[in-house]
C-alpha positions as CSV (number, residue, x, y, z in Angstrom):
1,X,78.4,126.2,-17.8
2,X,78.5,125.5,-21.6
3,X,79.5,122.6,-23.6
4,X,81.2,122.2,-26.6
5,X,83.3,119.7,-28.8
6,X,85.7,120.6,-31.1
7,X,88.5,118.4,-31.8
8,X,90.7,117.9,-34.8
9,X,92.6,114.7,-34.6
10,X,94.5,114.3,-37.2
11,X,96.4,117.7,-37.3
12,X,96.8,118.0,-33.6
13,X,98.4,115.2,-33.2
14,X,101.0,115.8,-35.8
15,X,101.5,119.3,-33.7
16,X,101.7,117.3,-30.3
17,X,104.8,114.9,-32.3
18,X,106.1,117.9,-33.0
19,X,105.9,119.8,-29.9
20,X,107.8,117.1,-27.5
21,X,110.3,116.7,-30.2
22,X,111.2,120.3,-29.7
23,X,110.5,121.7,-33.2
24,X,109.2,124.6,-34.5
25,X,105.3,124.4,-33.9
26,X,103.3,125.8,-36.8
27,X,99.6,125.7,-36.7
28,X,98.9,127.9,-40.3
29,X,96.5,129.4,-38.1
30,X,95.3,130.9,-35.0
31,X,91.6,129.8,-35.5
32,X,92.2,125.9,-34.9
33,X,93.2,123.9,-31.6
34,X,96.5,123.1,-31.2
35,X,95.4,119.8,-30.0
36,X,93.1,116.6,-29.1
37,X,92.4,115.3,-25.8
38,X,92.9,111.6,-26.6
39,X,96.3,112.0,-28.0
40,X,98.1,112.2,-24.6
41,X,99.7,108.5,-25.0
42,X,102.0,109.5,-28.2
43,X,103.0,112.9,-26.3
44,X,104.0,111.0,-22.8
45,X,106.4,108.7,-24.8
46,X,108.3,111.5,-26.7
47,X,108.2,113.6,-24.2
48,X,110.0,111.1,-21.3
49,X,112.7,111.2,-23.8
50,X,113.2,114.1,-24.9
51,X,113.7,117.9,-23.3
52,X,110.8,120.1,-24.3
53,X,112.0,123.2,-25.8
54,X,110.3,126.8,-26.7
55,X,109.6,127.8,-30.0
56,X,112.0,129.9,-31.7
57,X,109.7,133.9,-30.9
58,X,107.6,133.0,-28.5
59,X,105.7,135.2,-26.5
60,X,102.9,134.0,-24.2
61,X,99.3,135.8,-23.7
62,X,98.5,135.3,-19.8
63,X,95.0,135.4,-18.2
64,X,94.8,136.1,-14.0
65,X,93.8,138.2,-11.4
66,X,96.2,141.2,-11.7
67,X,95.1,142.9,-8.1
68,X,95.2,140.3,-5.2
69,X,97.6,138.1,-7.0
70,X,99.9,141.1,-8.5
71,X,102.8,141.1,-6.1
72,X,103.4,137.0,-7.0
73,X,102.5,137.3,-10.8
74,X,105.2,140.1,-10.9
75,X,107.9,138.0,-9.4
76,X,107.2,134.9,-10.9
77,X,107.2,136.7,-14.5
78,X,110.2,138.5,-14.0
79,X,111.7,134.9,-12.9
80,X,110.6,133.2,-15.9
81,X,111.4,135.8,-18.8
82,X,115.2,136.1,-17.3
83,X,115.5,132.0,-17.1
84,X,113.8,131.4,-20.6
85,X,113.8,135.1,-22.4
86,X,110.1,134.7,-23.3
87,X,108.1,137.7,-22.8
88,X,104.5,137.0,-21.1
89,X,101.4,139.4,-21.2
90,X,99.4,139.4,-18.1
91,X,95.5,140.3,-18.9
92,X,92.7,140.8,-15.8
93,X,91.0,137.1,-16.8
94,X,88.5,135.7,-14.3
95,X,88.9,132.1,-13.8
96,X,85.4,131.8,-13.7
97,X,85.1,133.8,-17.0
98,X,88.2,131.7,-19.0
99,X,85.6,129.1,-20.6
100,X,83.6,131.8,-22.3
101,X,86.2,134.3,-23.0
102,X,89.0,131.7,-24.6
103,X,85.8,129.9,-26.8
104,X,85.5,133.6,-28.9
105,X,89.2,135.1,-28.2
106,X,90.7,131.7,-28.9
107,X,89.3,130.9,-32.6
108,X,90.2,135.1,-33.1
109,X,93.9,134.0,-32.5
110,X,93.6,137.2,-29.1
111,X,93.2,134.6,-26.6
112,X,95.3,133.6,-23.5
113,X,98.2,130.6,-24.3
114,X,97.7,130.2,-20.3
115,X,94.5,130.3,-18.1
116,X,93.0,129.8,-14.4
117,X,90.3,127.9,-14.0
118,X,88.4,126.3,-10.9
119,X,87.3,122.9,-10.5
120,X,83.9,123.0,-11.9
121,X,84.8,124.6,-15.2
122,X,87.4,121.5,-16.2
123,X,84.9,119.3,-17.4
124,X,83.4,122.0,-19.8
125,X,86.7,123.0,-21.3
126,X,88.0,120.0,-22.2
127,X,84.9,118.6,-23.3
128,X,85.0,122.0,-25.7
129,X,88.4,120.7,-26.8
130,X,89.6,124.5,-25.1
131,X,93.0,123.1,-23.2
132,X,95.8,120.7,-24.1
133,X,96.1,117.8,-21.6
134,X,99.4,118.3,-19.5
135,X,101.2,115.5,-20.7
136,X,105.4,116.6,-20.5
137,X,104.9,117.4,-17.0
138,X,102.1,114.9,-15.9
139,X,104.4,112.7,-13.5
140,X,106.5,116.0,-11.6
141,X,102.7,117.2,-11.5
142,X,101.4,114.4,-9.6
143,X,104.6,113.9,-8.1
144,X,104.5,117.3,-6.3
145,X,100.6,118.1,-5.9
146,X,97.5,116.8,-3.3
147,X,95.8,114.1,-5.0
148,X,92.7,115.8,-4.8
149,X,94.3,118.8,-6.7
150,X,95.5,116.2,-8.7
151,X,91.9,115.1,-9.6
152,X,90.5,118.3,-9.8
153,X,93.0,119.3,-12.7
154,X,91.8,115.6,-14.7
155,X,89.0,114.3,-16.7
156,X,88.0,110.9,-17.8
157,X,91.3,110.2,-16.4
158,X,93.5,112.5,-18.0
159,X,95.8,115.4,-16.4
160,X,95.2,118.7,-17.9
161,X,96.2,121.4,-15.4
162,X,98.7,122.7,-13.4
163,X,97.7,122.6,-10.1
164,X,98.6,126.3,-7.9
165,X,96.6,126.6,-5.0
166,X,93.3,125.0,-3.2
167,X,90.7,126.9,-1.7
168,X,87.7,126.3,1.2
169,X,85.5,128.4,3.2
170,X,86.1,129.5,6.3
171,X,84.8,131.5,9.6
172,X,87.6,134.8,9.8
173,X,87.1,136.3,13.6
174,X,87.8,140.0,14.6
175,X,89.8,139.1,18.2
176,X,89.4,142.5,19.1
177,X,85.0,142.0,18.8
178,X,85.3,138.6,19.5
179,X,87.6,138.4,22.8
180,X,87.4,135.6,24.7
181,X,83.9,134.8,24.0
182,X,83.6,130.7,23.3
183,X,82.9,130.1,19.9
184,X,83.0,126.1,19.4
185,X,79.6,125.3,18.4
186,X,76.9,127.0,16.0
187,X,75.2,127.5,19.1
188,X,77.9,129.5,20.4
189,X,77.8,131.5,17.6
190,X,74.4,132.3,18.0
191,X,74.2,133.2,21.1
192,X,77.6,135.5,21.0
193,X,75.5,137.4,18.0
194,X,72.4,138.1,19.8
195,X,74.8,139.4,22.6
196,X,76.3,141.6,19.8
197,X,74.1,142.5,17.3
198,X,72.6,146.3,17.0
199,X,71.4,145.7,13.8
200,X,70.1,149.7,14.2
201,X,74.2,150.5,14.2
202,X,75.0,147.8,11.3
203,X,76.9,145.7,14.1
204,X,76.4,141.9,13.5
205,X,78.1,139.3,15.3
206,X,78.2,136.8,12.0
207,X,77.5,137.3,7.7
208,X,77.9,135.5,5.7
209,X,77.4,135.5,1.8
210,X,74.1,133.5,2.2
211,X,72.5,133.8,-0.9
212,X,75.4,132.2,-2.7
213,X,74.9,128.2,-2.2
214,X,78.4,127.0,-2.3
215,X,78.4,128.6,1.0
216,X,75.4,127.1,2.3
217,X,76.5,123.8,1.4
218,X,78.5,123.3,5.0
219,X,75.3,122.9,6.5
220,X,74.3,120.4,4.1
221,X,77.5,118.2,4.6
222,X,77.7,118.8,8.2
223,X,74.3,116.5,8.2
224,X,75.3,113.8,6.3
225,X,74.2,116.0,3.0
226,X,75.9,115.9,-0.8
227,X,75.0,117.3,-4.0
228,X,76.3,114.2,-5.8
229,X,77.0,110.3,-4.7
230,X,79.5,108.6,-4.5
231,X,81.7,111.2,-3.2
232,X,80.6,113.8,-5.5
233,X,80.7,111.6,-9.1
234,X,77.5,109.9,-9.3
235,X,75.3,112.3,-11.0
236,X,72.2,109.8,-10.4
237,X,72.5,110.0,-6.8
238,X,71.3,113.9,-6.4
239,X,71.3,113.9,-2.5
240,X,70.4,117.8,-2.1
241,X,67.3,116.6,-0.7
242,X,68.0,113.7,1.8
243,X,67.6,113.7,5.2
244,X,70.7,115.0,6.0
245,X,70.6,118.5,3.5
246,X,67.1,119.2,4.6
247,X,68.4,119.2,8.2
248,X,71.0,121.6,7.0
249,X,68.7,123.8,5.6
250,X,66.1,123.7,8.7
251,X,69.4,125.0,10.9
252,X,70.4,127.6,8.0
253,X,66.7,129.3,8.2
254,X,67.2,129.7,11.5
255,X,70.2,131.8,11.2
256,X,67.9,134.9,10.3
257,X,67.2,135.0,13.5
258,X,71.0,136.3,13.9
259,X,71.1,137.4,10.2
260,X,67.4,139.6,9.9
261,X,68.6,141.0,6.8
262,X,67.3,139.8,2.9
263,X,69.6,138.1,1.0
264,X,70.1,141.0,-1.4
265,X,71.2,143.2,1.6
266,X,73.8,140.7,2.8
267,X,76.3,143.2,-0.1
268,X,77.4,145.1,2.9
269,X,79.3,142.1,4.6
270,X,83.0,143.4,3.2
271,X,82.3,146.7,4.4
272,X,81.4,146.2,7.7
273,X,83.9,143.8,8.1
274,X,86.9,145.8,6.8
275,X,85.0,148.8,9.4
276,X,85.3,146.7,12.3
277,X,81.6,146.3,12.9
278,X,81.3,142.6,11.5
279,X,82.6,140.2,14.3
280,X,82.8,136.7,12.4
281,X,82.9,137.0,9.0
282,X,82.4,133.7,6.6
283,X,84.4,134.3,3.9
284,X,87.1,132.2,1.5
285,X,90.6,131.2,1.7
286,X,91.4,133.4,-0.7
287,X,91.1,136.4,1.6
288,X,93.8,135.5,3.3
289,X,96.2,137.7,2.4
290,X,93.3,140.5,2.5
291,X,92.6,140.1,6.0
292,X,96.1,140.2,7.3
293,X,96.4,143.2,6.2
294,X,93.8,144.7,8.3
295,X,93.7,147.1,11.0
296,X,92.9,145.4,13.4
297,X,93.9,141.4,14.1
298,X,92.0,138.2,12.6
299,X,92.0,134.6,13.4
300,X,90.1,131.8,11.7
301,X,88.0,129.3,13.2
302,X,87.7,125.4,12.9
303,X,83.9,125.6,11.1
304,X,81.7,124.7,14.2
305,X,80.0,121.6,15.2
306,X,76.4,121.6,14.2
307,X,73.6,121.0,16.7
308,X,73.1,117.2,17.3
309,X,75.6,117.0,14.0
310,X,79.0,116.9,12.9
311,X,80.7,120.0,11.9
312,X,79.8,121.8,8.8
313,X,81.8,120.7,6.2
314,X,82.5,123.6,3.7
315,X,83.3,122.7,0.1
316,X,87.2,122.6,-1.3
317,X,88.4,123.0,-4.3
318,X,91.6,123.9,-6.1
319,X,92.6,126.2,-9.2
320,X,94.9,125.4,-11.6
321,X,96.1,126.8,-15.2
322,X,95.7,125.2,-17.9
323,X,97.0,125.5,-21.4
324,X,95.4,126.9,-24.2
325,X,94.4,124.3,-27.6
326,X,94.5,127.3,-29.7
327,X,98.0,128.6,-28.4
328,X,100.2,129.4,-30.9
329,X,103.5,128.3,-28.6
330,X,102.1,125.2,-27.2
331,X,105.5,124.0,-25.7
332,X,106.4,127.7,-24.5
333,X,102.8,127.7,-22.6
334,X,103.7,124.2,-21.5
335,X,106.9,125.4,-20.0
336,X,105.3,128.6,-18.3
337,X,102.0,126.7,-16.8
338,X,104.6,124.1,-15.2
339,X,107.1,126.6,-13.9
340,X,104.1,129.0,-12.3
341,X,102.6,126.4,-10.3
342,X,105.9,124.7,-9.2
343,X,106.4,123.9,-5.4
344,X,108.9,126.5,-5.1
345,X,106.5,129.3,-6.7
346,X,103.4,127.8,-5.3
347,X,105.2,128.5,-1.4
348,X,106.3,132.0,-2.8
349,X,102.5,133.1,-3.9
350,X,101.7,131.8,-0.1
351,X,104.3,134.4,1.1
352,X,103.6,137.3,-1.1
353,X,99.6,136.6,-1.4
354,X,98.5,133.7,1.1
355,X,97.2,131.6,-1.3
356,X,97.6,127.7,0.0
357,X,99.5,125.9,-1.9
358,X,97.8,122.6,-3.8
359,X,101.5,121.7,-3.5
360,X,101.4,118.1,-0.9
361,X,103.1,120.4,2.4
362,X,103.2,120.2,5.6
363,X,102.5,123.3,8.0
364,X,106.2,123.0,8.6
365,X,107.3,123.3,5.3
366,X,109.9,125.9,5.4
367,X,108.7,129.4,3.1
368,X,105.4,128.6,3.9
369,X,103.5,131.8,6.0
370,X,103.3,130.7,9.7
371,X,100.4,132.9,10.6
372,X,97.5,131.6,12.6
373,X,95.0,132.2,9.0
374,X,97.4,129.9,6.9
375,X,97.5,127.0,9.6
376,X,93.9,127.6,10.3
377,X,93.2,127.0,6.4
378,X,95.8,124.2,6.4
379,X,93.3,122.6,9.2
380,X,90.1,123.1,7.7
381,X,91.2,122.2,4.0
382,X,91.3,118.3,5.3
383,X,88.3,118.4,6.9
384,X,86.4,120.0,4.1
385,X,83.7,118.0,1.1
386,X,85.1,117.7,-1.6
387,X,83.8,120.4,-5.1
388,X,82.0,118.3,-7.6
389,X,83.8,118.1,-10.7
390,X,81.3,116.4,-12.9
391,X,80.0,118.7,-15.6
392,X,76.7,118.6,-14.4
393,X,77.8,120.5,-11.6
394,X,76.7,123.3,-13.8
395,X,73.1,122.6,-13.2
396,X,73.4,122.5,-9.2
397,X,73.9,126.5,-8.5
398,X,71.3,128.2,-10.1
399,X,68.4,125.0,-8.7
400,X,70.2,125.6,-4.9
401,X,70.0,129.4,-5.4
402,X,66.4,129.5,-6.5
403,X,65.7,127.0,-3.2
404,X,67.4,129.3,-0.4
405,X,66.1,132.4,-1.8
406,X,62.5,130.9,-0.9
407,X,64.2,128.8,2.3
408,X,65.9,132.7,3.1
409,X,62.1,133.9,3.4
410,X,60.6,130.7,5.0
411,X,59.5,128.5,2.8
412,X,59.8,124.5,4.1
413,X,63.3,123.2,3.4
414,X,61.6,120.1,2.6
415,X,59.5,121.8,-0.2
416,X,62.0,123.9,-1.9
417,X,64.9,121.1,-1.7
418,X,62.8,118.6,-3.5
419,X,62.4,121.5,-6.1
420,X,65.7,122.1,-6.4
421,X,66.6,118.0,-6.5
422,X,63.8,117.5,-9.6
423,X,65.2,120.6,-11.2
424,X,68.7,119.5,-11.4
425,X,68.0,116.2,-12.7
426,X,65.5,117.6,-15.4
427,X,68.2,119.4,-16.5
428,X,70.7,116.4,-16.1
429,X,68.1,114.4,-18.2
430,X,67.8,116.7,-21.2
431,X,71.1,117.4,-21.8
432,X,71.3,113.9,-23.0
């Protein structure tokens, strides 16, 4: 995760006067932000008063996924260019890939007026001066969204996204593998998968993508672990080694005992899953829609209790889109981030894609899917540890990789999470 700063008061906020006030934006140039992160203040008071309006031409550049989210970004385009007669250009944009790709294709006047990006990548981009805060619609946003969402799309206290959907970890089931076997606890888990497993015949009871450490970090959490104090904002509180995470990490090594494969083999999960030879399957919420479309039927699982713990606690998170600093049409890409990520289109991408909605609904609420994955999501969502947000998250993955690579072989948790814990703040301390 990389860090930049590039601000320029004076003419951006001239252009954010002129944006509320509905005027023609002209930025001479494609190669300079559109705007500056501590000029929100003069854009909430125009803006409460007056109607933001388009510029006269606009067309918008916008960055998503085009496969698993096509059949919502089709309607929701075709909605918006017949209410507002602005034509949008969809490119194949990782949200984890925005940051990098907007810092080059930005300044080159080729980059998105609208992108995705996760929780951990907010800091970084507006600390790069990359996205315009979201100041017209910064009450209907926080009127409509989770707070956590909420938080997730601000920094320092500003808003700056559009919040669309929020995202956890979960354990997906194959009922016709599974059956009635009782699945509560980790224990039970383990001992249905040494049942099951013929690892000869590539038939595993439970995978799960365990050399990828957001993952791992349920076991953590579901010890009394954390990556950072203070609910995940005190970057001088690194708690990856405590009592608690170590414990996690004692209980993860075990599960090779279920698992005897090496990390690097662990590629296979999706395919034996979508073959039917994969009985629980630890996967994301954004596979939702994926696995109802299976052959064969899936439920979701509460994430077990741990044993002598609570239950694991799988990280949460939330996507939003934000708006580009080097957009040519700020207000247009104001107007289009806001009416994407609506409650109305938030329910519709749960329908069409079974994305959950950051939207502040109730199982109940009507639109929203009413299949056992979405309320089994809706469930584990609130009890779920909250994704760090703090910059420095960007230091956590690679130190947690390194440490359950070696934990994965059977190296002492102890040992390698103290590594990982002095790595992380070596590279907190040097950045300053």
């Amino acid at each position: 995760m990389k860090k930049k700063l590039g601000l320029v008061m004076l003419s951006t906020t001239i252009m954010l006067s002129l944006a509320a006030c509905g005027d023609k934006t002209e930025t001479g140039a494609t190669n300079q932000p559109s705007n500056a992160t501590n000029s929100q203040t003069n854009t909430n008071e125009t803006g409460a008063n007056d109607e933001l309006k388009p510029e006269p031409g606009a067309e918008l550049r916008f960055w998503t996924f085009t496969t698993d989210l096509k059949p919502f970004t089709d309607y929701a385009l075709k909605e918006f260019e017949q209410k507002y007669n602005i034509k949008v250009i969809v490119e194949d944009v990782g949200y984890w890939d925005s940051v990098g790709r907007i810092t080059t294709d930005g300044p080159a006047g080729v980059g998105a007026d609208v992108f995705g990006l996760q929780t951990p990548d907010v800091a970084k981009a507006v600390k790069a001066g990359l996205i315009l805060p979201n100041d017209y619609y910064e009450e209907e946003t926080k009127k409509v969204n989770k707070p956590d969402a909420v938080a997730a799309a601000s920094y320092d206290g500003i808003l700056y996204g559009y919040p669309w959907n929020v995202y956890t970890f979960g354990l997906y089931y194959n009922k016709e593998l599974v059956k009635d076997a009782k699945l509560e606890t980790w224990d039970d888990i383990i001992a249905f998968s040494k049942q099951f497993n013929d690892v000869k015949n590539n038939k595993f009871g439970f995978m799960m993508d365990a050399g990828n450490s957001p993952f791992d970090v349920a076991f953590m959490t579901g010890y009394g672990g954390y990556i950072f104090g203070d609910n995940e904002t005190n970057v001088n509180d690194i708690g990856v080694n405590n009592e608690g995470s170590v414990k996690g990490m004692k209980f993860f090594q075990s599960l090779k005992e279920i698992l005897p494969l090496e990390l690097s083999d662990l590629g296979v999960r999706g395919g034996l899953w979508e073959q039917g030879k994969l009985a629980i399957n630890m996967d994301g919420s954004w596979s939702i829609g994926a696995n109802s479309k299976l052959p064969f039927e899936v439920g979701v699982l509460p994430m077990p209790k741990l044993p002598g713990g609570d239950n694991a606690k799988p990280l949460a998170g939330s996507t939003g889109y934000y708006v580009s600093s080097y957009s040519k049409y700020p207000n247009a890409a104001k107007i289009f981030a806001n009416f994407i990520t609506s409650k109305e289109m938030q329910i519709k991408n749960n329908e069409l894609t079974g994305a959950l909605p950051a939207a502040a609904v109730s199982e109940s609420e009507p639109g929203l899917r009413t299949d056992d994955l979405t309320k089994g999501y809706m469930k584990q969502i609130a009890s779920s540890h909250i994704f760090p947000g703090v910059p420095e998250t960007s230091f956590v993955w690679d130190a947690l990789n390194s440490a359950i690579a070696e934990i994965w072989k059977g190296a002492d948790p102890k040992t390698e999470m103290d590594k990982a814990a002095e790595r992380i703040k070596s590279s907190i301390a040097n950045q300053k």
